[in-house]
Backbone as JSON Lines, residues from 0, in Angstrom:
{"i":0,"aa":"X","n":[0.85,-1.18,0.0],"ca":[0.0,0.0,0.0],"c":[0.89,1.24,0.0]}
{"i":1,"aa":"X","n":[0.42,2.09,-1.11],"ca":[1.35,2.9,-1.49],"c":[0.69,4.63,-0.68]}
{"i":2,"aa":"X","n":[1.08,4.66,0.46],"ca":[0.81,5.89,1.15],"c":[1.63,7.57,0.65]}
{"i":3,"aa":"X","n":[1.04,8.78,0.17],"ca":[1.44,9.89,1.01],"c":[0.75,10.4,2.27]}
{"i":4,"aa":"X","n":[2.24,10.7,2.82],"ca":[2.08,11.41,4.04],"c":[2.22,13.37,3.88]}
{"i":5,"aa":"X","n":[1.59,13.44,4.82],"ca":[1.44,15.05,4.32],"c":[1.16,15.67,5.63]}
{"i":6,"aa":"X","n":[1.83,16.75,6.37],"ca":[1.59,16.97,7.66],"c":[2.34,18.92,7.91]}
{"i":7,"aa":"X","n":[1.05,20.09,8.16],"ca":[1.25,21.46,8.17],"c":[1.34,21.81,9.16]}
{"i":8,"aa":"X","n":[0.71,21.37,10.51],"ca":[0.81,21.41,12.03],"c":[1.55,22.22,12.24]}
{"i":9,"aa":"X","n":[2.71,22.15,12.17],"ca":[4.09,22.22,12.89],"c":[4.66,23.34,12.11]}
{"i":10,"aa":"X","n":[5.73,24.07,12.67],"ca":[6.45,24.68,11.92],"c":[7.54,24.04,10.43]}
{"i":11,"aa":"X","n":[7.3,22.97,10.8],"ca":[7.64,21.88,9.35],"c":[6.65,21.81,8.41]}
{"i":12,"aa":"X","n":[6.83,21.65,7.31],"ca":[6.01,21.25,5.95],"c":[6.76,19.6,5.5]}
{"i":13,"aa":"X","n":[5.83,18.93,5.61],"ca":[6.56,17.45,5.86],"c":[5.75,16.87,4.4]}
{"i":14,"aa":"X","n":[5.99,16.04,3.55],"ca":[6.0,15.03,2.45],"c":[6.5,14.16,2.74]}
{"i":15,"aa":"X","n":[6.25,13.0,2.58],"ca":[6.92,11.93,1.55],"c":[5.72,10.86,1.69]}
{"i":16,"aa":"X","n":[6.01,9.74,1.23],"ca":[5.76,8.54,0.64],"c":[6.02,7.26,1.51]}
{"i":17,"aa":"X","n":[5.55,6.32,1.92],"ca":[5.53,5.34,2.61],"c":[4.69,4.09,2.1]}
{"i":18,"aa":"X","n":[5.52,3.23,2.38],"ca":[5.05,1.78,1.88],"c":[4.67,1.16,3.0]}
{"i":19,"aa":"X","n":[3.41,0.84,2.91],"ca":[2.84,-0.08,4.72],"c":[2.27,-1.6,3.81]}
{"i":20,"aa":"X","n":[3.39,-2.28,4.33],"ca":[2.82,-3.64,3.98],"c":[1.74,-4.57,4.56]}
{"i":21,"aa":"X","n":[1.5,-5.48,4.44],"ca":[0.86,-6.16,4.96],"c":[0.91,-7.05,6.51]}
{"i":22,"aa":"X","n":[1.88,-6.9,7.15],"ca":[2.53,-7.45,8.24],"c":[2.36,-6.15,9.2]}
{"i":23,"aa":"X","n":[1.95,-4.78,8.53],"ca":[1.61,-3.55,9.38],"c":[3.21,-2.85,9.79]}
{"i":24,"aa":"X","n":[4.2,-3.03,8.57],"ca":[5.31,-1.94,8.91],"c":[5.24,-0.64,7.83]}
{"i":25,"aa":"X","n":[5.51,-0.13,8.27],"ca":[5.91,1.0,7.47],"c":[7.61,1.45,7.14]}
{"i":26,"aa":"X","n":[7.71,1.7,5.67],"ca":[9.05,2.17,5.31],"c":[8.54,3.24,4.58]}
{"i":27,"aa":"X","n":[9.36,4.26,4.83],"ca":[9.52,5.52,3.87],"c":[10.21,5.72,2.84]}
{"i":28,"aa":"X","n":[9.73,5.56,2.01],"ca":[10.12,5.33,0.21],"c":[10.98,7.13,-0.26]}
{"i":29,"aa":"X","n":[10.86,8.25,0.42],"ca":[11.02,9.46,0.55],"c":[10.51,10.3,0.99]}
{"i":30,"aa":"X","n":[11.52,11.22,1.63],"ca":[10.73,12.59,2.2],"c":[11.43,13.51,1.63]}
{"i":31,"aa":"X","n":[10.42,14.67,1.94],"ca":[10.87,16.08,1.93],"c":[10.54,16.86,3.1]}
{"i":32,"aa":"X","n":[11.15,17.24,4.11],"ca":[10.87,18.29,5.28],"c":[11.85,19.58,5.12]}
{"i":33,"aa":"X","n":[10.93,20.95,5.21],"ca":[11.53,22.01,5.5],"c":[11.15,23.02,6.95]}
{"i":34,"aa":"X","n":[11.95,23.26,7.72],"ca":[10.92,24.25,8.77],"c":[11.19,25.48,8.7]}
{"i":35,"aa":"X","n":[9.81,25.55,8.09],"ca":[9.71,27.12,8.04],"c":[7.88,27.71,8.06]}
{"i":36,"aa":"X","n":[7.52,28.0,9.08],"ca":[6.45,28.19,9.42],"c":[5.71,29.16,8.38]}
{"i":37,"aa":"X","n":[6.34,29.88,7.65],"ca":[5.38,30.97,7.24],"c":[5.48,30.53,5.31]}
{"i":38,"aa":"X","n":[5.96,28.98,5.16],"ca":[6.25,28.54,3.91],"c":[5.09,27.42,3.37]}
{"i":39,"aa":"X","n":[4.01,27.04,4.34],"ca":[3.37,25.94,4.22],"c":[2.99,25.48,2.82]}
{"i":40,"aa":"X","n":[2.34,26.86,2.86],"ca":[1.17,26.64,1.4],"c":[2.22,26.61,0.32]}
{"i":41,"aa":"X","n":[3.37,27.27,-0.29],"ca":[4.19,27.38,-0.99],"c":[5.27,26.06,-1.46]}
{"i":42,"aa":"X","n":[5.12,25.32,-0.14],"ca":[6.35,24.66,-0.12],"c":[5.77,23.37,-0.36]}
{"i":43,"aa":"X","n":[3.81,22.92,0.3],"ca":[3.73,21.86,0.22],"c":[3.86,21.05,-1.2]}
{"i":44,"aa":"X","n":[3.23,21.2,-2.06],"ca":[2.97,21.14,-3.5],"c":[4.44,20.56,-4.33]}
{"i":45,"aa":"X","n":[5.63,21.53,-3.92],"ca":[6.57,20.72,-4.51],"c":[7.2,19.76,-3.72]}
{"i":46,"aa":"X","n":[7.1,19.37,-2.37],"ca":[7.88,18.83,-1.77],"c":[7.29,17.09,-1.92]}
{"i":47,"aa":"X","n":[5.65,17.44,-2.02],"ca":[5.08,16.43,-2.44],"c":[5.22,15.94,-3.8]}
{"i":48,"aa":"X","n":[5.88,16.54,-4.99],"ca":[6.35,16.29,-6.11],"c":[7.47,15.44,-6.35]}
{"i":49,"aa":"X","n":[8.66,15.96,-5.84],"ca":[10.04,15.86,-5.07],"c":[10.0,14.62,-4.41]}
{"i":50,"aa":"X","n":[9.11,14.2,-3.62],"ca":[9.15,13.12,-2.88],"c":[8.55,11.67,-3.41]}
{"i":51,"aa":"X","n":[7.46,11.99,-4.18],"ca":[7.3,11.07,-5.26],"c":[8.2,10.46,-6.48]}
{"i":52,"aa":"X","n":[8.91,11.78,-7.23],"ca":[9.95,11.36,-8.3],"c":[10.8,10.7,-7.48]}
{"i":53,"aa":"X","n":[11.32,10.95,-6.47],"ca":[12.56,10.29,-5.8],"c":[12.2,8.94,-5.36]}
{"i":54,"aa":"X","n":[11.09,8.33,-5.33],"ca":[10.44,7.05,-5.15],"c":[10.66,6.47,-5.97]}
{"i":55,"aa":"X","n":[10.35,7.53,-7.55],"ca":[9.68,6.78,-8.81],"c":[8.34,6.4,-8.95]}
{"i":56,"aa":"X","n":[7.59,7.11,-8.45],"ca":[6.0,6.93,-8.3],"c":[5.42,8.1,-8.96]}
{"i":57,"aa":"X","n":[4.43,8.23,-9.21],"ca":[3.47,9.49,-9.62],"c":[1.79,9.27,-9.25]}
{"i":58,"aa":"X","n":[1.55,10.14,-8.83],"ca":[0.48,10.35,-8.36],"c":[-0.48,9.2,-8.69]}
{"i":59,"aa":"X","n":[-1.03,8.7,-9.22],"ca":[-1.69,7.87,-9.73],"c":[-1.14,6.15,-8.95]}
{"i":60,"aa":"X","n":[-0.16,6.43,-8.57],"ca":[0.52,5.07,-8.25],"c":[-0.22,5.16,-6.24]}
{"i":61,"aa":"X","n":[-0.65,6.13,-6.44],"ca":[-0.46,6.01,-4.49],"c":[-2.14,5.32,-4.22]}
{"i":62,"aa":"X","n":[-2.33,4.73,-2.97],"ca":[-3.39,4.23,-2.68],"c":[-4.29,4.77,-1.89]}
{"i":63,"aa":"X","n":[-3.62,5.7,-1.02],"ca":[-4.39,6.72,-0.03],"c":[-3.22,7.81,0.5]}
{"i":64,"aa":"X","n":[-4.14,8.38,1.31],"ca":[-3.16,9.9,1.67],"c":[-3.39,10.35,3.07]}
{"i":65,"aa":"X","n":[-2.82,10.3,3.66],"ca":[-2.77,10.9,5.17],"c":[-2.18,12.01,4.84]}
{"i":66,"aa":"X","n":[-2.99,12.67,6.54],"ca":[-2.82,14.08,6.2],"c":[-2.76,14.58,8.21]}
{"i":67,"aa":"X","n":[-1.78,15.27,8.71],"ca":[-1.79,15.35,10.01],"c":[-3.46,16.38,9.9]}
{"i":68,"aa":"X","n":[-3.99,16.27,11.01],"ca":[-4.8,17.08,11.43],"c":[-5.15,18.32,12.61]}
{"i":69,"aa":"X","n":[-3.67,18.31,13.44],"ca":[-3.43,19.16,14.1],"c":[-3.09,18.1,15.58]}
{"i":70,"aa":"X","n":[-3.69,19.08,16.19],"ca":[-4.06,20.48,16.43],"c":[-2.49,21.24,16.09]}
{"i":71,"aa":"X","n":[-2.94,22.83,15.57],"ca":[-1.85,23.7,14.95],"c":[-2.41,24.81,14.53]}
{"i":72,"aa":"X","n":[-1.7,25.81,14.4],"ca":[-2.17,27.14,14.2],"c":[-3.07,26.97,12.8]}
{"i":73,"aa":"X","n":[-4.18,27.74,12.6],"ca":[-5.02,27.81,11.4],"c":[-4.23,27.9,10.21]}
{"i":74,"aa":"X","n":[-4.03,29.05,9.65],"ca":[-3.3,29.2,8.57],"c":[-2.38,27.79,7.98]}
{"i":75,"aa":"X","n":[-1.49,27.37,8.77],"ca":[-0.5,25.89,8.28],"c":[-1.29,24.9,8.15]}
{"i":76,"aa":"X","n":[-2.24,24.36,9.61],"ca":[-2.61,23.32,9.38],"c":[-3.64,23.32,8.16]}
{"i":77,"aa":"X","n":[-4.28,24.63,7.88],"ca":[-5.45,24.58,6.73],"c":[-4.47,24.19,4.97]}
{"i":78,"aa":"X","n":[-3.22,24.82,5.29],"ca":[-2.76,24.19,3.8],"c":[-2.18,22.73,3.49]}
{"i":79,"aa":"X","n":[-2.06,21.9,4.85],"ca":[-1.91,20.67,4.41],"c":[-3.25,20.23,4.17]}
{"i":80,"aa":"X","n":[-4.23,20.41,4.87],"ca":[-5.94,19.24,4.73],"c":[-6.29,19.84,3.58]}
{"i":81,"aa":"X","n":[-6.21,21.23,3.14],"ca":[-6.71,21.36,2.03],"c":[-6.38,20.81,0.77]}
{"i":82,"aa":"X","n":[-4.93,20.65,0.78],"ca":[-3.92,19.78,-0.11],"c":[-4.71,18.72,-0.31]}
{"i":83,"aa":"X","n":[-4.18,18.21,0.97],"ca":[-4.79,16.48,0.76],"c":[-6.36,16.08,0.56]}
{"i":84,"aa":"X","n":[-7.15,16.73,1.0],"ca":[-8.38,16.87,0.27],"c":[-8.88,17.08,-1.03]}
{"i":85,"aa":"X","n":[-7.41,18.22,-1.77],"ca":[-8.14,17.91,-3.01],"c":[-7.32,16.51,-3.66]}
{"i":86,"aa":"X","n":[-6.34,16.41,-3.57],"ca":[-5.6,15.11,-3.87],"c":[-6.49,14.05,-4.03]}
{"i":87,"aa":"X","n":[-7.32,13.83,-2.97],"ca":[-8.26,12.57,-2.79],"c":[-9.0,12.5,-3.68]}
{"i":88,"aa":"X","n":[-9.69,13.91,-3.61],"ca":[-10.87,13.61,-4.63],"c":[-10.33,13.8,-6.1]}
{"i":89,"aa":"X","n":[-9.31,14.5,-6.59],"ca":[-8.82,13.92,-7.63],"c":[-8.48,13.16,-8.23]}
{"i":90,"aa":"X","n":[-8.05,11.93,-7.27],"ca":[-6.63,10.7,-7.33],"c":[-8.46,9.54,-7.18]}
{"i":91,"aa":"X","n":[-9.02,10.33,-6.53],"ca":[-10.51,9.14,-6.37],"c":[-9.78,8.16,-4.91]}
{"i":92,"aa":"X","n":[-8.85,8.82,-4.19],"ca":[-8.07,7.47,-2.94],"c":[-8.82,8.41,-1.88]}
{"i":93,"aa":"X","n":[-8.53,6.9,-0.84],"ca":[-8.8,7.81,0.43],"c":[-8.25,8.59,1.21]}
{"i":94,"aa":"X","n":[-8.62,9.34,2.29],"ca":[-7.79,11.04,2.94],"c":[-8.08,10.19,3.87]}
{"i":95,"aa":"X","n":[-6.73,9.94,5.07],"ca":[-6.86,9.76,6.33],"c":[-6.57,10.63,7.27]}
{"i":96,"aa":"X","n":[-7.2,11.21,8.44],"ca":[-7.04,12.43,8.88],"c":[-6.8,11.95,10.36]}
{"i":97,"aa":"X","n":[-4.94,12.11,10.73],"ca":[-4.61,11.61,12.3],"c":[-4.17,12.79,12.97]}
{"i":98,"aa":"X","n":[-4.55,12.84,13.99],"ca":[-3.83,13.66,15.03],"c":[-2.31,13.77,14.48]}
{"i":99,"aa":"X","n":[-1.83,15.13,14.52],"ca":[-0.33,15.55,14.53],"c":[0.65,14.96,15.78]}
{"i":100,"aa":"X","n":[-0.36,15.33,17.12],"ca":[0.78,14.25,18.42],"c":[0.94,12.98,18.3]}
{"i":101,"aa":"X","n":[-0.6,12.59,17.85],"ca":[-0.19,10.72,18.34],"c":[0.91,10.75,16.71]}
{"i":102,"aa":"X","n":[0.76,11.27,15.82],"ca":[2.22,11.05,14.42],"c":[2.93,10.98,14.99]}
{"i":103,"aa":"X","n":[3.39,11.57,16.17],"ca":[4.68,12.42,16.41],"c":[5.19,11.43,17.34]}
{"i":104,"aa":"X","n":[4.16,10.9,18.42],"ca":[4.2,10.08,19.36],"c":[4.91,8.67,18.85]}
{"i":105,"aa":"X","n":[4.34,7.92,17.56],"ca":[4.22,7.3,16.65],"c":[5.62,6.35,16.68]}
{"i":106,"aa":"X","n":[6.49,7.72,16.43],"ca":[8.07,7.37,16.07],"c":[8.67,7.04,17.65]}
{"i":107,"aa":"X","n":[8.15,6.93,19.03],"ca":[8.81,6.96,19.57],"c":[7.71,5.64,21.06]}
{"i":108,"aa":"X","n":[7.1,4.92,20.14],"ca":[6.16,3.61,21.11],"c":[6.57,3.23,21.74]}
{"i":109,"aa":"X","n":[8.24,2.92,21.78],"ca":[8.51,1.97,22.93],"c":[8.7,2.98,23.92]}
{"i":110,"aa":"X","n":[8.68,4.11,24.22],"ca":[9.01,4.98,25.55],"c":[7.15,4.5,26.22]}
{"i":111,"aa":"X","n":[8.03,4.37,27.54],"ca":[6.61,4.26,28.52],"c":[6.15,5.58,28.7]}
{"i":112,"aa":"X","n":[6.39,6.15,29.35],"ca":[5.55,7.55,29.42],"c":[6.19,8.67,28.49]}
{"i":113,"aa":"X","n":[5.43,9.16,27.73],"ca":[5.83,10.13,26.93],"c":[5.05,11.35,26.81]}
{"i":114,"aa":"X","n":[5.68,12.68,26.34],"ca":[4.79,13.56,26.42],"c":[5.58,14.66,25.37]}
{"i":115,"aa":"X","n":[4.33,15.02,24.38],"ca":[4.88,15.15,22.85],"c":[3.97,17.15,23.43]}
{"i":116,"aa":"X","n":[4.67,17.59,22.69],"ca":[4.5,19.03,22.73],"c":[4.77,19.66,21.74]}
{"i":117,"aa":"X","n":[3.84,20.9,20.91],"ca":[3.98,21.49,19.49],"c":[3.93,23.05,19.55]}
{"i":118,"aa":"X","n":[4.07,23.73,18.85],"ca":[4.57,25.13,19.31],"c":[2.75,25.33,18.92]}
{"i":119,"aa":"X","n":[1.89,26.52,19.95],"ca":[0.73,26.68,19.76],"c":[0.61,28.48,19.43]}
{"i":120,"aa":"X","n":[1.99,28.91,19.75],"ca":[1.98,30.19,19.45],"c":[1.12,31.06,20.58]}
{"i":121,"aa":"X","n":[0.99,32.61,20.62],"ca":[1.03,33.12,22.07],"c":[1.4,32.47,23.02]}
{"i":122,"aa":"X","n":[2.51,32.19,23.4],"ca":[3.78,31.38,24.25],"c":[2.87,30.5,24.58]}
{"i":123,"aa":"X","n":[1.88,29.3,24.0],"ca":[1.56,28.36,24.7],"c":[2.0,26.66,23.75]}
{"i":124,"aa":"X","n":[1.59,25.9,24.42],"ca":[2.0,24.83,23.44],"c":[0.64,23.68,23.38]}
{"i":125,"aa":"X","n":[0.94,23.27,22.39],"ca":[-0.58,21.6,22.17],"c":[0.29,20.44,22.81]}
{"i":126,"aa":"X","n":[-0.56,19.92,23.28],"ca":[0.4,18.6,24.37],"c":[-0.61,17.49,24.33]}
{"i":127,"aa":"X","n":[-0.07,16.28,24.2],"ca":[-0.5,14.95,24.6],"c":[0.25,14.34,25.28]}
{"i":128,"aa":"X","n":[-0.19,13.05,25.96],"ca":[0.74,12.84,26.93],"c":[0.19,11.01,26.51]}
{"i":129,"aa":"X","n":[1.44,10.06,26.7],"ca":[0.76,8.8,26.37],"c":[1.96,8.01,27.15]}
{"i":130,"aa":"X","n":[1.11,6.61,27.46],"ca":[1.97,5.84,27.9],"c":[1.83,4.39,27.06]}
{"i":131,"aa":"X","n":[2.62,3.7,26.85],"ca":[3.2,2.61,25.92],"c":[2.15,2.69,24.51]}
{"i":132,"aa":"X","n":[2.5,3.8,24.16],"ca":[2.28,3.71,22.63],"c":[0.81,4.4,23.12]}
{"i":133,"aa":"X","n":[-0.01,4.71,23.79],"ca":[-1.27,5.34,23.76],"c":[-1.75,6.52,24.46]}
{"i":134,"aa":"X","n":[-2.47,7.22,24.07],"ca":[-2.71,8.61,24.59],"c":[-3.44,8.42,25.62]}
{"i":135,"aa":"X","n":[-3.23,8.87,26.79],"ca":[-3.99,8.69,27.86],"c":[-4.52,10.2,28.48]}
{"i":136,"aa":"X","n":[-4.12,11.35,27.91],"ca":[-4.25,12.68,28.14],"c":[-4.43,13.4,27.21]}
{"i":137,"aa":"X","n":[-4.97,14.39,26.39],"ca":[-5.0,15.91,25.88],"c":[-5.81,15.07,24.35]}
{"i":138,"aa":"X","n":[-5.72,15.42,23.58],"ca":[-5.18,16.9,23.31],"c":[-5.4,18.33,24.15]}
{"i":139,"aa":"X","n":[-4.43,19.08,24.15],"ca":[-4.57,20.05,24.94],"c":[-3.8,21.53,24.88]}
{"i":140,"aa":"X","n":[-3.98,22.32,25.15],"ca":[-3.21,24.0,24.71],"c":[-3.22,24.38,26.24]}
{"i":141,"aa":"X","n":[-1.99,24.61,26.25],"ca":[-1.78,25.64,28.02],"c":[-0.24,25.99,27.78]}
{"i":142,"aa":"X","n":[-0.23,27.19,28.41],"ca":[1.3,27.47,28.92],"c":[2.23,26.78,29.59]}
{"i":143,"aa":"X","n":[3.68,26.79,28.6],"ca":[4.16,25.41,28.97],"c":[4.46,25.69,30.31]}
{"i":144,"aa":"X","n":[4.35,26.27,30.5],"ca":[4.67,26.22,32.97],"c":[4.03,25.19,33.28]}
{"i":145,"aa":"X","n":[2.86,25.03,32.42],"ca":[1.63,24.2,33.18],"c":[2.3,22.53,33.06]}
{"i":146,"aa":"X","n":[3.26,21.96,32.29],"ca":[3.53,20.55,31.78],"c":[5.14,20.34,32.4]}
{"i":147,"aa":"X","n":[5.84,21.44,33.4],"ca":[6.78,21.61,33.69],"c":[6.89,20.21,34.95]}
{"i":148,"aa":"X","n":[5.96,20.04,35.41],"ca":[6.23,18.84,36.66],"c":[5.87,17.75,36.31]}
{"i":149,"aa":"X","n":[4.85,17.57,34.88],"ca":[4.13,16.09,34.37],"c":[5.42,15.1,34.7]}
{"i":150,"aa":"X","n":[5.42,13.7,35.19],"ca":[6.57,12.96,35.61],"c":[6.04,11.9,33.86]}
{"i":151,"aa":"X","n":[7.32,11.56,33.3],"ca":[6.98,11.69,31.92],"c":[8.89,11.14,31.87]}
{"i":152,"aa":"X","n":[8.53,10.03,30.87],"ca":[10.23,9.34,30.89],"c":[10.87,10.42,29.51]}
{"i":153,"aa":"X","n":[9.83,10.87,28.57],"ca":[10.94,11.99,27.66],"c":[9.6,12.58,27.1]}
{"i":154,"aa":"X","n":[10.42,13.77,26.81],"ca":[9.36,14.54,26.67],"c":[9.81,15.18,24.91]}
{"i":155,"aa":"X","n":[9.14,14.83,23.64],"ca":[9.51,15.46,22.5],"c":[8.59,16.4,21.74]}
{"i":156,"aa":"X","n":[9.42,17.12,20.48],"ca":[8.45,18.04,20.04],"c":[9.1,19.38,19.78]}
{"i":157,"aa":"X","n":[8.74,20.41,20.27],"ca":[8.84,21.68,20.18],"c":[9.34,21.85,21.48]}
{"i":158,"aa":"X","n":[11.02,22.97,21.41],"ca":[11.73,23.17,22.5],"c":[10.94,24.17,23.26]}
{"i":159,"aa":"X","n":[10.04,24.32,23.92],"ca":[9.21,25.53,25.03],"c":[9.68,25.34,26.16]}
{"i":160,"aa":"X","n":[9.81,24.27,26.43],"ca":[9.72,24.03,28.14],"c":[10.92,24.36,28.63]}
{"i":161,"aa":"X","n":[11.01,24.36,30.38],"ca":[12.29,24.52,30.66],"c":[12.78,23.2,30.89]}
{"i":162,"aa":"X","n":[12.18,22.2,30.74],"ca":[13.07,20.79,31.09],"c":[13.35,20.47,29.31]}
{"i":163,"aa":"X","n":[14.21,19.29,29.52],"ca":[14.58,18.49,28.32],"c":[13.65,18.2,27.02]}
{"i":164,"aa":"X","n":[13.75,18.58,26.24],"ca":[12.99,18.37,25.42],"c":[13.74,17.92,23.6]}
{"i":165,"aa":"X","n":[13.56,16.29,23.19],"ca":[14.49,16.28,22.42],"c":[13.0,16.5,20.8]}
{"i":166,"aa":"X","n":[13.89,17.67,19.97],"ca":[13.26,18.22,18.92],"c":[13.09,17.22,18.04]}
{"i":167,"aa":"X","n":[11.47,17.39,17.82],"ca":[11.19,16.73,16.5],"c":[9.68,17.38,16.1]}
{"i":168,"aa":"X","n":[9.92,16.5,14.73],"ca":[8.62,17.29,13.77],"c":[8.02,15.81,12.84]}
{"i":169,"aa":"X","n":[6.97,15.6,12.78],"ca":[5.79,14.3,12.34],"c":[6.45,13.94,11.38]}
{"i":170,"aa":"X","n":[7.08,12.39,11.26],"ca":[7.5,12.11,9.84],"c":[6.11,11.31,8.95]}
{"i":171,"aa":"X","n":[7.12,11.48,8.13],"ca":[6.25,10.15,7.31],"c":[5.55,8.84,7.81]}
{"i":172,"aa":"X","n":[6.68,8.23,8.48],"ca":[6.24,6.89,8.97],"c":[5.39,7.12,10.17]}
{"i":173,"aa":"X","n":[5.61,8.26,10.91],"ca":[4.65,8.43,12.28],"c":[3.41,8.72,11.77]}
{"i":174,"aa":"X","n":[3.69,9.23,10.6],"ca":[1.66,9.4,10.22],"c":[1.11,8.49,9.97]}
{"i":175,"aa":"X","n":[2.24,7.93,9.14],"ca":[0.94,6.27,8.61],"c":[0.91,5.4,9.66]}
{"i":176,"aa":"X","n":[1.97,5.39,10.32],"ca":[1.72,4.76,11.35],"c":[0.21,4.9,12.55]}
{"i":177,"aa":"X","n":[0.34,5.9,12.92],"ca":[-0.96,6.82,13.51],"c":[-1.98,6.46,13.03]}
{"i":178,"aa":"X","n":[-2.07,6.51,11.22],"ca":[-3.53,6.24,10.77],"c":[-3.68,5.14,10.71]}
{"i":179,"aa":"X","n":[-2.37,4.37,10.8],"ca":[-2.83,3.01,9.97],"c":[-4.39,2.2,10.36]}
{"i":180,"aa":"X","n":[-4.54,2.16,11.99],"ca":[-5.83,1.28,12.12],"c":[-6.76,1.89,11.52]}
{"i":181,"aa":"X","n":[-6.82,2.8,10.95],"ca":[-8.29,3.39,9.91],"c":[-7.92,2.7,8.72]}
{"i":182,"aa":"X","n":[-7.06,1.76,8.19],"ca":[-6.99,1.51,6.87],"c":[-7.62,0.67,6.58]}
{"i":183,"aa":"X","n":[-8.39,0.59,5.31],"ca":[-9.79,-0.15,5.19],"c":[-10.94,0.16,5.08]}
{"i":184,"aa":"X","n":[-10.93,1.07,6.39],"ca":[-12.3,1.42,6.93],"c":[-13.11,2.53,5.87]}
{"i":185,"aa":"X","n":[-14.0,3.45,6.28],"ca":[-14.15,4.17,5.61],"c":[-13.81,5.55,6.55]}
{"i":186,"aa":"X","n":[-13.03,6.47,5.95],"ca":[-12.09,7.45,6.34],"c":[-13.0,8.42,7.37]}
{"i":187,"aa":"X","n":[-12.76,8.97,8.65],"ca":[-13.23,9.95,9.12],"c":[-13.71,11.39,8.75]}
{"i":188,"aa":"X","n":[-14.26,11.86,8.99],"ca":[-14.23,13.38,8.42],"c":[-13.11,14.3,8.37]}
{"i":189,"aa":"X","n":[-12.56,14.68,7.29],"ca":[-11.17,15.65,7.22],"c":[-11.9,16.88,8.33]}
{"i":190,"aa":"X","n":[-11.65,16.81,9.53],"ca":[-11.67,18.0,10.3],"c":[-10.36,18.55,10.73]}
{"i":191,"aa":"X","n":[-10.09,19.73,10.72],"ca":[-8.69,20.34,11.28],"c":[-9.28,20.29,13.35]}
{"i":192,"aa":"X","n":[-7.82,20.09,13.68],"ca":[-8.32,20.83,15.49],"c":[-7.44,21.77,15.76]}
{"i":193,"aa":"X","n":[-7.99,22.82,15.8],"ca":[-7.83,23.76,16.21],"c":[-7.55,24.15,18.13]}
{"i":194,"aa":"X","n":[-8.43,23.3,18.37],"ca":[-8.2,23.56,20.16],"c":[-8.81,24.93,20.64]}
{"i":195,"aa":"X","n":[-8.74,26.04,19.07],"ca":[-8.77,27.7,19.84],"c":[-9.34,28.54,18.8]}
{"i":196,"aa":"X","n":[-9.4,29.69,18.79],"ca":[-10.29,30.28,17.78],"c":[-8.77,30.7,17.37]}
{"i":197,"aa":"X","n":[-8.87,31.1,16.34],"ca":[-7.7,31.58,14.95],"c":[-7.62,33.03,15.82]}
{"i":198,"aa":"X","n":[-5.97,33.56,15.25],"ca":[-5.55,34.43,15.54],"c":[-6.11,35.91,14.78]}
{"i":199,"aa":"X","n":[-6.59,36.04,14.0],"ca":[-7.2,36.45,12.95],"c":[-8.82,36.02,13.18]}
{"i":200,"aa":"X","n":[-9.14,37.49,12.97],"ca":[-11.12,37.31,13.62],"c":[-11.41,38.71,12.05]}
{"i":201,"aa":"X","n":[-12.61,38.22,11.88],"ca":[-13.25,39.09,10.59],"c":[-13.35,40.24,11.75]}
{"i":202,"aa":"X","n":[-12.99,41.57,11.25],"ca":[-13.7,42.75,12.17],"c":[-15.15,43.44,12.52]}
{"i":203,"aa":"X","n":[-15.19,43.86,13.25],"ca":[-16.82,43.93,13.57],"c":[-17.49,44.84,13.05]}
{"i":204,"aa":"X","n":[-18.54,45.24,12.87],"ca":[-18.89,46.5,12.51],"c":[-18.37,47.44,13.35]}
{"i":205,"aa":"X","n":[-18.73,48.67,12.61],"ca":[-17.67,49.43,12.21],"c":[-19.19,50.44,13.48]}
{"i":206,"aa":"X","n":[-18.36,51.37,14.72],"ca":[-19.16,52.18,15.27],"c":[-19.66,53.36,14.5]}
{"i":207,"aa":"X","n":[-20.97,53.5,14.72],"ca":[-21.42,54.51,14.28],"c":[-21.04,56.27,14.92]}
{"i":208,"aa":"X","n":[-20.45,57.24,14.22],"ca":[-20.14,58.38,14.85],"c":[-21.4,59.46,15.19]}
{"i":209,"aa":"X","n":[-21.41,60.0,16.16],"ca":[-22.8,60.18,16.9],"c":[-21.58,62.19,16.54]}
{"i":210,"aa":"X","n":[-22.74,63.11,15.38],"ca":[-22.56,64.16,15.81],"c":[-23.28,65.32,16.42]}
{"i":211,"aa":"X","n":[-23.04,66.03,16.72],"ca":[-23.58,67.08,17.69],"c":[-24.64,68.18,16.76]}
């Protein structure tokens, strides 16, 4: 099963391609990751190009498409689901839509307690917290003060906190991995999570000036 992975969450713009066999492993056939938060929409399109030729695949060859679903600031996470949404209905495959933590979580199952953290912007962060491979807490947005005492064997993700934190960003294989038990099924609703209202609000009407 010929997977793209596709993931805007994060201050990364993540691509590539993954092969999930039948025994339930995943290998990554190629990626493309760049971090740069304010590049999403720009960057996804070729990286997902890029990551296919370097396979030797083309669009038509893939079987379905994961797509992180956050939680993550509006603007990024809206240009990966939108991507992969139209992909689907173009390509006629299915859109699998996983949480960005448990991806992230994904790459790192054998830690017993873990606790994955993503930059949420106005100094706060999105946090899940899981133990042997499963989420037992959040999704969730708070100031990282608030995740400073969680007792937690490693803590990855986005550097905020003041304890240890070793950096990472959703690969390939953590997504399909993440989605994989939806494979088969029939796909969830592409919803983004947001956790918060967007930084950016339409303005209100406009006061009326009262003269004398």
């Amino acid at each position: 099963m010929l997977v793209l992975a596709l993931d805007t969450a994060t201050p990364a713009v993540t691509a590539g391609v993954v092969d999930f066999d039948h025994e339930g492993l995943a290998r990554t056939l190629a990626t493309r990751v760049t971090i740069d938060a304010r590049a999403h929409g720009e960057l996804l399109t070729p990286h997902t190009k890029e990551a296919l030729a370097e396979a030797g695949l083309d669009f038509a060859d893939l079987d379905a498409v994961v797509c992180g679903s956050g939680p993550g600031p509006f603007t990024g996470l809206r240009a990966g689901m939108v991507t992969a949404a139209a992909l689907g209905q173009a390509l006629g495959k299915p859109v699998y839509p996983v949480s960005t933590l448990d991806a992230l979580a994904a790459d790192y199952a054998e830690v017993h307690r873990l606790l994955v953290v993503t930059d949420a912007r106005r100094k706060e962060v999105y946090w899940a917290r899981y133990e042997n491979g499963h989420r037992v807490e959040g999704p969730d947005v708070c100031k990282p003060a608030g995740l400073e005492d969680v007792e937690v064997d490693l803590v990855v993700g986005a550097e905020l906190l003041q304890r240890a934190v070793e950096p990472a960003s959703p690969s390939p294989n953590g997504l399909v991995m993440a989605a994989s038990p939806l494979f088969g099924r029939t796909p969830p609703p592409l919803t983004p999570l947001y956790l918060r209202r967007p930084d950016a609000v339409e303005p209100g009407a406009r006061k009326r000036v009262s003269r004398a």
